[in-house]
N, C-alpha and C positions, 0 to 999 in steps of 0.2 A: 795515871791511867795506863794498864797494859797494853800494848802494842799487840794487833794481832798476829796472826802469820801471813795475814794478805798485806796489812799494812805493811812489816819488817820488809816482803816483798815487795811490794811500792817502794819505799825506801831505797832499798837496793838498785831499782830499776833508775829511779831519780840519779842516785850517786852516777852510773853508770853511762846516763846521758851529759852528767856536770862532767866526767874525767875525757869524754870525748872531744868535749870545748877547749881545753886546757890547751893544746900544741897553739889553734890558729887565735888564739885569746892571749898567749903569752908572746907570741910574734908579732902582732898586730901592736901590743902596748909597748914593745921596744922600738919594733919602729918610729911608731908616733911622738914617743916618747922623747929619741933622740933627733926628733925633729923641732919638735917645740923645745927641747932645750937649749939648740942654736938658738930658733930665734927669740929667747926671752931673755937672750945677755944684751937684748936691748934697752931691759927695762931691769936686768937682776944684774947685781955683780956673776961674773965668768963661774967662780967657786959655786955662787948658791945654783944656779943653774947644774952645774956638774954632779954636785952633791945631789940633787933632785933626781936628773937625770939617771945617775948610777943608782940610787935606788930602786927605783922602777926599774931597770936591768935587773940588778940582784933578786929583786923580788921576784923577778917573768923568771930568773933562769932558775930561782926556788920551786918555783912551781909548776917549772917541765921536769925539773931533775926527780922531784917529785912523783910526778906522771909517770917517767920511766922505770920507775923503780917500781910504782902499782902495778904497770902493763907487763912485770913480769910475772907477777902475781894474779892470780882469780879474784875477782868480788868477790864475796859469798857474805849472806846472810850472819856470820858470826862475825866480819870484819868489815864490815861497807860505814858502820856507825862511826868508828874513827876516822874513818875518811871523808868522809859527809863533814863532821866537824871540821877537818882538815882545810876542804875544800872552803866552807864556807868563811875561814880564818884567812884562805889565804884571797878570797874576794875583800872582803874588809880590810886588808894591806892594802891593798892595787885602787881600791877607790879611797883610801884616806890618800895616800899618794897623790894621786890625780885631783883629790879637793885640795890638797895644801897649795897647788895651782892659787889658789882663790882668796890664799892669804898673804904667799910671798909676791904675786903681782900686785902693781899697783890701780889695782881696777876703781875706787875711789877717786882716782888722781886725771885718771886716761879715758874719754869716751872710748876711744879705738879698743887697747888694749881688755875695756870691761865688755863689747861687744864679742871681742876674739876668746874671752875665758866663758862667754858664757854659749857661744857657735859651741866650742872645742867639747863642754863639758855637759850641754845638752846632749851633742851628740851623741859622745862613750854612752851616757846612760839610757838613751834612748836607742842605740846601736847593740847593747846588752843582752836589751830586756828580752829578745828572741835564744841568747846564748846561756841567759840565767836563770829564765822563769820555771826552767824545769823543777827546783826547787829555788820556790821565789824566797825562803831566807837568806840564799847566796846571794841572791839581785838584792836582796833591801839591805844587804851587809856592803854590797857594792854603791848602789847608789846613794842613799842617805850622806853616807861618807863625803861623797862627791860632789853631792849640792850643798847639801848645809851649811859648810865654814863659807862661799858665797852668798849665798842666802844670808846666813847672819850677818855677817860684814856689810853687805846692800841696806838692810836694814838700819844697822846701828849707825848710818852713815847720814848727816849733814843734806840731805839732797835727796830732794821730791823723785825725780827719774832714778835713783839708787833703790829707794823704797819700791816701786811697780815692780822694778828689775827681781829684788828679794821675795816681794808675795809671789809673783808670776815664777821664780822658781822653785817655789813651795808650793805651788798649784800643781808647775811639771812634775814632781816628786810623787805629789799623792796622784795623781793621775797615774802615773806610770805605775806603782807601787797597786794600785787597786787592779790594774788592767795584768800586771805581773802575778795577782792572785789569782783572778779569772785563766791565764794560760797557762796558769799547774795545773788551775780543774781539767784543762781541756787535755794534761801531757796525762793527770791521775784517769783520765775516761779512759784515753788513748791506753793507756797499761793494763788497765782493767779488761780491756778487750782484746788485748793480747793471752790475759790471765783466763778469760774466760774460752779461748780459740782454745792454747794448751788444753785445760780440763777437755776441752769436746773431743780433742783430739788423742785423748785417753783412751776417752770410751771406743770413739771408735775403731780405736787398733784390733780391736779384737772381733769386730767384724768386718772391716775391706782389708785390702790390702796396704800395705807401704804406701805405693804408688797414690794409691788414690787418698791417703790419708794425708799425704807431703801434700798435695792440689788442693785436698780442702784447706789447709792450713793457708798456705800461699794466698787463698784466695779472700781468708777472714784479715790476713795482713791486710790485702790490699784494700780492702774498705774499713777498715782500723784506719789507717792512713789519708783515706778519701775525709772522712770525718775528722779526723782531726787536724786535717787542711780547713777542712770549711770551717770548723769550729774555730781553729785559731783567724782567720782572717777575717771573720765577723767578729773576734773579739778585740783584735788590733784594727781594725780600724776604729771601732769607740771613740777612742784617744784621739788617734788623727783628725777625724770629723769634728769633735767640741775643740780640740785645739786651734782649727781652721775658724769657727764660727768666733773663739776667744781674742785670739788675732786681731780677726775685722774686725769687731766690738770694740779693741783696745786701740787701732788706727782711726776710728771714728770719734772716739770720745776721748783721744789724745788732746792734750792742752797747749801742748809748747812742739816746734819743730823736731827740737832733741828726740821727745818721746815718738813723734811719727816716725821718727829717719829710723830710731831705735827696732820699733814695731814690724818694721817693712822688711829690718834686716832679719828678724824672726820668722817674717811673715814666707822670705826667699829660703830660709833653712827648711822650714816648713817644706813649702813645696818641694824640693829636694829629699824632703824624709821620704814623702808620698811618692816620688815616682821612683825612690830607690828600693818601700817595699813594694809598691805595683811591680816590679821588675824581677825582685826575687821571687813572688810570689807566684808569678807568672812561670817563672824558668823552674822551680818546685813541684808545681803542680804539670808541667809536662812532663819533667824528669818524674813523675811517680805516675806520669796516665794516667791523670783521673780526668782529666779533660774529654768533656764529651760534646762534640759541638752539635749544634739548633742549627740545621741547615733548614733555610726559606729563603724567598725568593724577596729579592726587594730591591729600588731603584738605586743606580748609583752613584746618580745627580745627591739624595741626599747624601751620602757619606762623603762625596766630595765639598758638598756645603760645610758639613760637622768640620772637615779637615779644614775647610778653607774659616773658619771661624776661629775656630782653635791657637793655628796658628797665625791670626790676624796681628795677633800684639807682640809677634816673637820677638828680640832683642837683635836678629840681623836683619829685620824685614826694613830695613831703612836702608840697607844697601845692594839686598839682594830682592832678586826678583823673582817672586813667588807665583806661579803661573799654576793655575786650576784650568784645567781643558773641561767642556763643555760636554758632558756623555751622556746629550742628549736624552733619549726614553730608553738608553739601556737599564734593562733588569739581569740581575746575576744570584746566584744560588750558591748559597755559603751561609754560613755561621757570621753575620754583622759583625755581633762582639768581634769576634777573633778575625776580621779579616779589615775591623776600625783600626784594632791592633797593631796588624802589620803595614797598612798603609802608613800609620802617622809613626812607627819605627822608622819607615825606609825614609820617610820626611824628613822627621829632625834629623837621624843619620846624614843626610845628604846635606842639610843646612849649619850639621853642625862641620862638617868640612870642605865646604865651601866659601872661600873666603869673598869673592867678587863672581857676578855673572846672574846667573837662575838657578834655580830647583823649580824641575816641572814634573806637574800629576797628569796625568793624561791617561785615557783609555782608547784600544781601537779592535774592530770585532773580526774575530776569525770565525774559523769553523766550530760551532756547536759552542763557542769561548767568546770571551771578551780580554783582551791582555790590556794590562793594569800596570804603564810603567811608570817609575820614577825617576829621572833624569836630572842631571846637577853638572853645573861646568866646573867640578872640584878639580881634586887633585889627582885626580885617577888611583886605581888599586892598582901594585905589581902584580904581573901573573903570577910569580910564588906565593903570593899571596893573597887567592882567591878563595881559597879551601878553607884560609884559618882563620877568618873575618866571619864567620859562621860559627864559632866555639867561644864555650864562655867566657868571659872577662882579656879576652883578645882585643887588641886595639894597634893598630899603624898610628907613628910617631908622637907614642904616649908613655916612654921607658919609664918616666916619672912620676907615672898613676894621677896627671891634673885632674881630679875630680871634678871639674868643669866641663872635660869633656869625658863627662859618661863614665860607666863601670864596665862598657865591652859585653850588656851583655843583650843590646836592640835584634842585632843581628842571630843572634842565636835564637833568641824568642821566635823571630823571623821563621825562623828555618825551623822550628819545634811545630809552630803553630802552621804550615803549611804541609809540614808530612801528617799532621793530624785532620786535615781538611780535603788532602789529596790535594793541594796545587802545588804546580809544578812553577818554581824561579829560575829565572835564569839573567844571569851576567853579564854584560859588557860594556869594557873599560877599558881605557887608555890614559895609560899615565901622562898627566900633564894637561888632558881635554877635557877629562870626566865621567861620571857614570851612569849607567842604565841599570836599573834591575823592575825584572818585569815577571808579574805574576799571571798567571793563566788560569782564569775563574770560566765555570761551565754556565751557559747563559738560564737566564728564568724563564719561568713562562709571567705574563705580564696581567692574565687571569688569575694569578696562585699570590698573587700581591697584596699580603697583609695588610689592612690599616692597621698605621699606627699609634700609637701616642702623639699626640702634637710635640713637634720640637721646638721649643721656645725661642726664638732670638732676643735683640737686645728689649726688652719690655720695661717698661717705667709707670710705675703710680704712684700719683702722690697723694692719695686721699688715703685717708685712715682707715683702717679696715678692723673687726674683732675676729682675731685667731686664735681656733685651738690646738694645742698642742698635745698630742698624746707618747713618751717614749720614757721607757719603763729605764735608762741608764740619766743619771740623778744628772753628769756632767755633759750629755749631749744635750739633753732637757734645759738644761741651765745656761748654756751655751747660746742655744737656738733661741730661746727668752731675749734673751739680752741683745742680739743682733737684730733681729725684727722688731724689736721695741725701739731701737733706734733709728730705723726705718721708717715711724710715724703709726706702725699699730700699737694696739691692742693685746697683749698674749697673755691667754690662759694656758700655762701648763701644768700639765698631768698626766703622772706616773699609770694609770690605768683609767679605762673607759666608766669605772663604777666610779672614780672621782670628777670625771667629766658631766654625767650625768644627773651628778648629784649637785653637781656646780648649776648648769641649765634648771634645775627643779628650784634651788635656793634663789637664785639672782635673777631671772629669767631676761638673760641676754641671748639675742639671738647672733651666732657666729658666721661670718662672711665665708671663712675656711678654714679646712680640718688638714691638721697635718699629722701624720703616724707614723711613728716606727712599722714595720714590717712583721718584725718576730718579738711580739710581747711576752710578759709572761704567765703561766697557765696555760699555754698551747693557747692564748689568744693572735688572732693574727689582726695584723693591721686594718685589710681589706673589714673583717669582723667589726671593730670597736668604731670604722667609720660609717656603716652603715646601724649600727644601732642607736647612733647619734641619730642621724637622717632621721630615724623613724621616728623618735623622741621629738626631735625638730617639728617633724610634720611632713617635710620635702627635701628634696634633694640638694646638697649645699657643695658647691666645688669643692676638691681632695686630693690632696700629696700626699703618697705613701714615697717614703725615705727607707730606702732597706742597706745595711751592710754584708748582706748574706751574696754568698758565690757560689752555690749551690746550684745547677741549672733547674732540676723541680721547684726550688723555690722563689728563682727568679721566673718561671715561667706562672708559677702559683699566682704571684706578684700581678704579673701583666696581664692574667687573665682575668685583674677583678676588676678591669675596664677605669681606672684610676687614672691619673699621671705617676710618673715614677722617676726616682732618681736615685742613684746609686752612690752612698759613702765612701770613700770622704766626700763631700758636696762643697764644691768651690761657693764662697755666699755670694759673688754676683751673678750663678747661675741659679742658686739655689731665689735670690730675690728676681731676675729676670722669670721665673715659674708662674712664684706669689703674681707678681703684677700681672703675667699673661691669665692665669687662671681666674683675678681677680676683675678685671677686664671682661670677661668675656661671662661672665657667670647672669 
């Protein structure tokens, strides 16, 4: 098939975004590289270790030397094809590399060591799939590589908990591989509306000005970009959402301790996946302004419950002491989302450097304000170091990037999402006592106070119930099946409402609750497919819309179909604490 001229341009455009991954992609694998290669002369002789080790060097520094020699050169449309190959050849080095991990360890032999090659090598390809999906041949040249020789090996192995280990990393692969498909479409739209900005910007040279042709331009990037934020983050979460539901499923219907202790340690990468993209994605989408906050007025009794929930089970709350002050019937005006945000940043921030003493929330009301501190008897900030505790990936006494504590980038969110809301923070610390940071929110009025969606606490049922399921992606569908089926319902799912319907017409079951995706497909929307049920039904039948979109119109589309709502990824004991309240009270 020939190539057209848009396509050879896509093309190009793809190579273009793989050559700009190449510096912090070849750096990141030497570092890592030479780090697991110390410590697997625990388990490899010195030599095989070094031998491994220097090739992943050799090959990173292949593939910068590489880069510098293109970036002295132009792309162009007559040369980007050999480089496309190039690039994708040199993905396929770096992930056979990083799978041979999975032959020379003795992961057969070692719980420990098959839980640490399978953390290490989930991650690379899960850490990727954002640097390679531009063109997802590079990503499937990389990860295939990466899992397989573990996967096989799990497999061909003597031993029940090796085999889960095997299929489940042949689930993560096509998972990721499927979802790396879907974020080309969303980089191939993204270009396409760059391609189509250019042509408009053609025509119109020739009647405004420069000036005004540069603003229109600027201005079609900038919603190019808006879109294809939202598009990609409705489409990585997918992944993460059935991942989380696959998880719980597989820590429920685990047989032997092995496999629980196994699952759980997934289950904690897991959640790590999720608040390290919640965090970039967050620090993205204000670094590009497209954040546009839903200022309403709402109490802050609840956000301090949400807070005080949340971190109910945190892992220091056995020594520290975690204090929610009482704010009474104040009401405050702001953006929830973004200002749940910042509150439970300045939190864990403060819990995670706190060794002994409190972290306190508290509010107290000034003029036409309410100030909103956080307080912690850590270890205080240096004055020189007030300013730079506010920029990304900054951290005090963290030289050795402990990924335990944090990526450095809470604080900066912090500070993004408060220039964007207009509150004003302010500091004070003393090294050695502790710190305060206190945010300065403009009071509500206590008339303008939306109802909301019931917020659920801990809820429990244990009667059976029959649920529908309705969500058009095959592996969150499959997911949410299998987790609430183990729960003690009943679930029907279904890809579209015209299979739902046709299920109630054939079997004539009547359903307790409807659960939907948000954004179906055919421009169906959630709110849609659960009310044509209803009608079908006859009455009114409790309903969960599940949505992954970030999009504020269609988070606000969402809430105004008077539903409950919960937002992807969906922890499943909040996602089941819903079920039972809805189920409850219906």
């Amino acid at each position: 098939m020939i190539a057209t001229p848009q396509d050879r341009y896509i093309q190009m455009e793809q190579t273009r975004l793989l050559m700009k991954q190449v510096p912090s992609l070849a750096l990141l694998s030497v570092v890592v590289a030479l780090v697991i290669a110390f410590f697997i002369t625990q388990w490899v002789s010195p030599e095989v270790a070094l031998i491994w080790g220097g090739l992943i060097c050799v090959s990173s520094a292949l593939r910068y030397w590489h880069y510098r020699a293109i970036r002295e050169r132009k792309i162009t449309i007559d040369n980007y094809m050999n480089l496309l190959v190039l690039l994708v050849f040199f993905s396929a080095v770096s992930g056979g590399l990083w799978g041979a991990l999975g032959i020379i360890l003795p992961v057969t032999d070692n719980v420990l060591v098959m839980v640490l090659t399978v953390m290490l090598l989930v991650g690379m390809v899960a850490g990727s799939l954002a640097s390679l999906s531009s063109y997802n041949y590079a990503y499937f040249a990389y990860a295939i590589p990466a899992i397989l020789p573990l996967a096989i090996r799990c497999l061909v192995a003597d031993d029940q908990v090796l085999h889960m280990v095997g299929v489940l990393s042949l689930a993560f692969l096509l998972v990721n591989m499927f979802h790396s498909h879907l974020a080309q479409k969303a980089v191939i739209r993204s270009i396409n509306l760059v391609l189509e900005n250019q042509n408009l910007i053609q025509r119109l040279e020739f009647e405004k000005n420069n000036a005004i042709a540069a603003r229109e331009q600027a201005d079609r990037n900038s919603e190019a970009k808006s879109r294809f934020l939202a598009a990609a983050s409705h489409d990585l979460r997918q992944p993460l959402n059935a991942m989380g539901f696959f998880v719980a499923a597989l820590i429920n219907a685990a047989q032997t301790q092995k496999v629980k202790d196994l699952a759980a340690k997934i289950d904690q990468s897991l959640e790590a996946l999720r608040d390290l993209f919640n965090s970039l994605l967050d620090l993205s989408k204000i670094e590009a302004g497209v954040l546009a906050p839903n200022i309403t007025s709402f109490r802050l009794s609840d956000l301090f419950e949400e807070i005080r929930n949340d971190f109910a089970t945190h892992e220091k709350i056995t020594h520290i002491n975690l204090e929610i002050g009482d704010s009474g019937d104040a009401v405050v005006m702001s953006d929830r989302q973004m200002l749940n945000r910042i509150l439970r940043n300045l939190v864990s921030n403060a819990l995670r450097y706190t060794h002994e003493g409190y972290v306190r929330l508290y509010c107290e009301p000034a003029t036409e304000h309410f100030v909103i501190h956080v307080s912690d008897s850590g270890e205080g900030i240096p004055e020189d170091k007030r300013e730079d505790i506010f920029r990304e990936f900054y951290q005090i006494g963290n030289p050795e990037r402990d990924r335990t504590k944090g990526l450095g980038l809470g604080l900066s969110i912090v500070d993004g999402l408060c220039r964007i809301l207009k509150h004003r923070i302010n500091l004070i610390s003393e090294e050695g006592k502790g710190s305060t940071f206190s945010v300065l929110v403009p009071q509500g009025k206590i008339e303008a106070v939306e109802p909301s969606i019931t917020e659920v606490g801990a809820w429990t049922d244990t009667r059976s119930s029959n649920i529908i399921v309705i969500d058009d992606e095959e592996y969150s569908r499959a997911g949410m099946r299998e987790l609430i089926s183990q729960w003690g319902h009943g679930v029907f799912a279904f890809e579209n409402p015209d299979e739902a319907e046709l299920f109630l017409d054939m079997e004539g079951i009547e359903p307790d609750l409807i659960i939907s995706d948000y954004r179906l497909r055919n421009g169906v929307t959630g709110d849609k497919a659960i009310r044509r049920l209803q009608s079908k039904i006859g009455h009114e039948v409790p309903a969960l819309i599940v949505t992954g979109d970030t999009d504020k119109d269609r988070i606000m589309e969402a809430k105004s179909s008077g539903f409950s709502l919960l937002h992807k990824p969906v922890q499943p004991a909040k996602l089941r604490s819903a079920l039972s309240y809805l189920l409850a009270n219906r």
